[in-house]
N, C-alpha and C positions, 0 to 999 in steps of 0.2 A: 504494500500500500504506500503511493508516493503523498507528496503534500501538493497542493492545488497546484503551485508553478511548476513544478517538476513534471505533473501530469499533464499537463498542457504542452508541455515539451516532447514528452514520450508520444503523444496520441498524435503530434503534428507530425514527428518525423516518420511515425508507422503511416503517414498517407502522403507522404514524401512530400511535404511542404516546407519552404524554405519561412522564416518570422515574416518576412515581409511578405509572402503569398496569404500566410492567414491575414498579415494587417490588411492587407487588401480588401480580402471577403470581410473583414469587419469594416473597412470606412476606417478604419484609422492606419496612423505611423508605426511604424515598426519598431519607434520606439518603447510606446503601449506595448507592444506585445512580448519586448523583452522586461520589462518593467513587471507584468503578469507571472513570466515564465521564474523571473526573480525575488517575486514574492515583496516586491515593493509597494505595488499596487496592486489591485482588483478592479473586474468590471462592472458596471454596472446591471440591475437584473435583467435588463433589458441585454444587453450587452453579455452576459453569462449564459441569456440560453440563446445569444445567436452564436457562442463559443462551440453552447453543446451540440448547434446544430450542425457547424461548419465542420466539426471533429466526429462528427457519426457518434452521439454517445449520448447516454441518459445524464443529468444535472449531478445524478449520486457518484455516478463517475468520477466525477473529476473533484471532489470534495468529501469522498471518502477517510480518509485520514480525519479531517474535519469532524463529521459526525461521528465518527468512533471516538473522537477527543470526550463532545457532547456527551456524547452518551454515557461515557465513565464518570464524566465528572455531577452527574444528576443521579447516578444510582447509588 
């Protein structure tokens, strides 16, 4: 289980995308999307599920790590 930048790096390169092809399909710089992959920033929700859509993958995907955090830390 990676943590959200990480996974957004792994999903982009398994569909052979260079940062700036995804910044593309998003409307943004490629600077965002290393920014993303770096865990400096996040998208917005809007912007998270057009991530999820351009990388072929469900929202839990790619914030797995995330929810497993949640989830420990409420039980």
């Amino acid at each position: 289980m990676a943590d959200f930048g990480t996974e957004i790096n792994l999903r982009r390169r398994r569909l052979l995308m260079k940062q700036k092809d995804l910044a593309d399909a998003l409307g943004l710089g490629q600077s965002v999307v290393s920014a993303y992959e770096k865990g400096i920033s996040k998208p917005s929700f809007e912007g998270f599920m057009n991530l999820c859509a351009i990388l072929k993958c469900e929202p839990t995907d790619l914030c797995a790590e995330e929810l497993q955090a949640a989830r420990l830390t409420h039980t």
